[in-house]
C-alpha positions, -999 to +999 in steps of 0.1 A: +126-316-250+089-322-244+060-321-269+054-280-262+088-273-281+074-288-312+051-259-311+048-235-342+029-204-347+009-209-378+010-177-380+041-158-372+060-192-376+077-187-342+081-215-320+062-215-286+094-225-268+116-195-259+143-209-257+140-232-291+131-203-301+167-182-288+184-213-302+171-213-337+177-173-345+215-179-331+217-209-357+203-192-382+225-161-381+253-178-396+234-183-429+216-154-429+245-134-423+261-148-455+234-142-478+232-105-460+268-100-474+260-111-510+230-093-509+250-060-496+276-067-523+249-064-548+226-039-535+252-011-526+262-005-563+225-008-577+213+017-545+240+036-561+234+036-599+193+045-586+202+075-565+226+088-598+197+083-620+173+098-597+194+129-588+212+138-630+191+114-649+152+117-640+156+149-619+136+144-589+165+150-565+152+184-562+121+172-541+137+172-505+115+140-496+133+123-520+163+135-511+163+132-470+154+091-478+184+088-495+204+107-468+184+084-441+187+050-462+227+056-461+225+063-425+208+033-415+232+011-437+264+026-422+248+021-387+241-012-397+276-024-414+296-007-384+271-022-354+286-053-333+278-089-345+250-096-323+232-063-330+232-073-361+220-107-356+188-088-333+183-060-354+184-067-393+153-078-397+141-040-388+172-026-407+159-043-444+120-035-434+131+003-432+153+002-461+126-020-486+095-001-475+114+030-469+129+033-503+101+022-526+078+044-504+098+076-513+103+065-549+064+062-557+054+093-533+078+114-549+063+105-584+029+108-572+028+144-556+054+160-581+038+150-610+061+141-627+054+106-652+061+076-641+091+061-663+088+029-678+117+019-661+109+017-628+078-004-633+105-029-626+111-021-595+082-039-574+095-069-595+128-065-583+110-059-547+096-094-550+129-113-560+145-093-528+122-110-506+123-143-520+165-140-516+162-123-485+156-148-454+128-119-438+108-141-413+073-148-423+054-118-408+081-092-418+084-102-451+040-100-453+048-069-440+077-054-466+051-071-493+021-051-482+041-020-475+063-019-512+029-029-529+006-005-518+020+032-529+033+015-563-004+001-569-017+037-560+004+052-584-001+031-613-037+033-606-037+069-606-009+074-635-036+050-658-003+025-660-025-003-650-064-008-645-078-025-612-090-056-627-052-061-639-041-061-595-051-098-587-027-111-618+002-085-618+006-075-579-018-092-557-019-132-566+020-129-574+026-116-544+004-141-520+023-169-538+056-155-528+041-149-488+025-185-488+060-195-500+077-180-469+061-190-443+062-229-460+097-225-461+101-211-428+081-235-410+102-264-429+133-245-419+122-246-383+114-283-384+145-295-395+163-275-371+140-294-344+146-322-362+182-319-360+183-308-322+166-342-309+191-362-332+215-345-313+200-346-279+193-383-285+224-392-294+244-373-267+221-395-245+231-428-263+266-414-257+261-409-226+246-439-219+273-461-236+302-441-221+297-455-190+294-494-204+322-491-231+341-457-218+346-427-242+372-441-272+351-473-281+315-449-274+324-430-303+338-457-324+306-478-323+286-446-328+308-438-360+303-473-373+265-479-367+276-505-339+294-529-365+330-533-351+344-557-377+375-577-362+412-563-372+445-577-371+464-547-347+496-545-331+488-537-294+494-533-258+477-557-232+477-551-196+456-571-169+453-559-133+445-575-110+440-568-070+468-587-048+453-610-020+417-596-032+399-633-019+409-623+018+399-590+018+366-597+003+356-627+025+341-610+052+327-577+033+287-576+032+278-577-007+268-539-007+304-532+013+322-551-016+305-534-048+313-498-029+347-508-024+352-522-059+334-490-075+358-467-055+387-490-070+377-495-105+365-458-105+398-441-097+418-464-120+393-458-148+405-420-147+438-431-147+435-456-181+414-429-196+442-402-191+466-426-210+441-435-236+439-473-227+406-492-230+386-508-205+381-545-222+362-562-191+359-558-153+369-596-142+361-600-102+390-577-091+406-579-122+408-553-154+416-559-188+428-530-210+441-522-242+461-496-259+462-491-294+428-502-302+397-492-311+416-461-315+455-464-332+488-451-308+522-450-320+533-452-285+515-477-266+541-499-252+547-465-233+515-456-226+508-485-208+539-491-187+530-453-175+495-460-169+504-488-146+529-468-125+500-444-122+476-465-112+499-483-084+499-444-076+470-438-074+461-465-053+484-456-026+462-424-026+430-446-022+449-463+008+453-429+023+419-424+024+403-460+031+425-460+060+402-431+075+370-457+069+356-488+074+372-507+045+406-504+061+390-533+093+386-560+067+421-564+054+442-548+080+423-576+107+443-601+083+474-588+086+475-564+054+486-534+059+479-522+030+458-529-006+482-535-035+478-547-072+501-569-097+500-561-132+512-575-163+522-563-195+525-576-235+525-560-269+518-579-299+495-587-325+458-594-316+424-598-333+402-566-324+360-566-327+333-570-317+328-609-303+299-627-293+263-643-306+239-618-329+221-609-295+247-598-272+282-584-285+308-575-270+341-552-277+370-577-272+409-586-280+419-623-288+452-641-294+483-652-280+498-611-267+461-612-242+471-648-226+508-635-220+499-603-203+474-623-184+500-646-171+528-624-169+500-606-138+501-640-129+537-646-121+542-610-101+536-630-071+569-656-079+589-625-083+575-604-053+571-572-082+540-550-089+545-543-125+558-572-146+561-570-184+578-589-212+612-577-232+588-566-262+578-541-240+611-531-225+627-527-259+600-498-268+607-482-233+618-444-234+655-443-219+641-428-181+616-460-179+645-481-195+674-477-168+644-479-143+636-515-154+648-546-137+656-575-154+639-605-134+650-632-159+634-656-185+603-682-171+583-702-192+544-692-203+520-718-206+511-719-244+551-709-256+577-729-265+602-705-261+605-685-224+599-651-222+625-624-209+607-606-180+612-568-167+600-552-137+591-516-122 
């Protein structure tokens, strides 16, 4: 949004953007629509009780002015109630300005060229017109308009009737009622600017989201945005996978700096789909190597699984980027060293960690410490002892669904660096 958009009429209170302007009647509907239902709910039965009094009561139904507004004002509101939703939404600003001015129109004409008195009564009824507008949401210039066009015959009448002198106008009608207009259009233009308020706090923060999505991925975007930034460290049972690209040294050596970053962006950029889709979390990008989590920022009940089928997707998926890279350049720089093709090992733990935010008051970072991160690491590690792709401890295994379980191969207990007992190992 640019500084135009701000832009309101200070005098029909519109805004000078179209659009903006589109945007804000659609947003205000819902509102108005709501107080247009209350007001219906009490306007029917009072429209009612008037024409009863009019017609038996007061006996000016036999003027057929009188009477063809009252057949008119009921055709208008049965078009109305029965016309779709967004005719409504275009057209009830005209349908209330025909009905108000309409209405009090006929009642003080009527009075007027019959000659009949004026009763004491309805000397309420420009009060009643005032309330009505200050209920009603009529924009700014429609409701000067229903104001001037209610006031006008009634101030005639009285006039004429000797119900009220001109020196009494300013105090009883005219002051009143430019209180009530000045009123409007201060509300409306308040109305207006929150809603324009509200729109750049959202645009603003779909571009921080935006912005952050692609640093800290879409989970941990909208748990920092929840949270002000202030990720305070949890004690969490999770799932910890490292990844890591087999023989990656080699395959890199001879790759011009901008070769390697486009290769590693293609990589990293179809297996970020892939840990997305299985709600994992991108920790860090180390060299060739991806950490990931599941289970945290955001709880799963199922993470062991979720992470044994992310990496089966991944390995996957980057048989399908083999496919392709064998069609271009990057294919030369490791098959010229004998590799025929680009694998990965990866290694799998679940367990308890520390979750939060870690690092100095200037630069933080969204991180996973403890003893489950160093196993997974390691477990990646040890793929190459065991010639496997997917490596992952019995924890893991144990939590397996029966297809992945029967699947599994046991590969046999080894000893971790940092455990005194050895860990039972599983491979897909």
């Amino acid at each position: 949004m640019n500084q135009e958009n701000v832009n309101i009429n200070g005098l029909n209170c519109r805004f000078g953007n179209k659009t903006l302007e589109k945007e804000y009647l659609i947003h205000a509907w819902s509102k108005t629509w709501k107080n247009i239902k209350i007001l219906l709910c009490v306007d029917v039965p009072i429209g009612f009780l008037i024409r009863a009094d009019d017609l038996f009561v007061q006996g000016v139904g036999a003027n057929i002015y009188y009477l063809s507004y009252h057949f008119f004002s009921i055709i208008i509101l049965l078009l109305f109630l029965f016309s779709s939703n967004n005719n409504k939404r275009k057209y009830h600003q005209v349908y209330f300005l025909i009905s108000s001015i309409g209405f009090m129109n006929c009642g003080a004409w009527t009075y007027y060229f019959s000659d009949l008195p004026f009763p004491v009564g309805a000397g309420v009824l420009p009060i009643l017109i005032m309330l009505y507008l200050i209920v009603y949401p009529f924009h700014f210039i429609n409701g000067l308009i229903a104001m001037i066009g209610t006031s006008i015959p009634f101030v005639i009448l009285l006039v004429s009737q000797g119900n009220m002198t001109l020196d009494q106008l300013p105090y009883l009608l005219f002051l009143p009622s430019i209180f009530l207009i000045a009123n409007k259009r201060n509300r409306e233009i308040d109305f207006r600017k929150d809603f324009y308020q509200s729109k750049k706090l959202e645009a603003n923060r779909q571009l921080m989201q935006q912005t952050l999505k692609r640093y800290f991925g879409k989970t941990l975007t909208e748990k920092i945005l929840d949270n002000d930034g202030d990720l305070k460290g949890d004690n969490i049972w999770v799932s910890i996978s490292f990844t890591d690209i087999s023989s990656y040294s080699t395959i890199i050596e001879h790759m011009s700096p901008e070769t390697a970053v486009k290769f590693l962006n293609q990589y990293f950029s179809a297996m970020h789909d892939v840990i997305e889709k299985h709600n994992g979390q991108i920790i860090n990008y180390i060299g060739d190597s991806v950490m990931v989590v599941f289970g945290a920022p955001q709880k799963l009940e199922d993470h062991e699984i979720l992470s044994v089928y992310c990496a089966i997707e991944m390995r996957e998926k980057l048989n399908e980027l083999n496919q392709r890279w064998d069609e271009s350049e990057f294919s030369r720089y490791w098959k010229n060293h004998g590799i025929d093709a680009i694998t990965a090992r990866t290694g799998i733990h679940t367990g308890s960690v520390i979750a939060g935010n870690i690092g100095s008051d200037r630069m933080l970072q969204y991180s996973t410490i403890g003893d489950t991160v160093n196993v997974a690491s390691r477990l990646e590690q040890r793929n190459k002892e065991f010639s496997t792709d997917i490596l992952f401890s019995h924890e893991i295994y144990s939590s397996l669904t029966k297809d992945l379980y029967d699947k599994a191969k046991y590969q046999g207990e080894i000893n971790l660096k940092g455990r005194d007992t050895k860990t039972r190992t599983y491979s897909l």
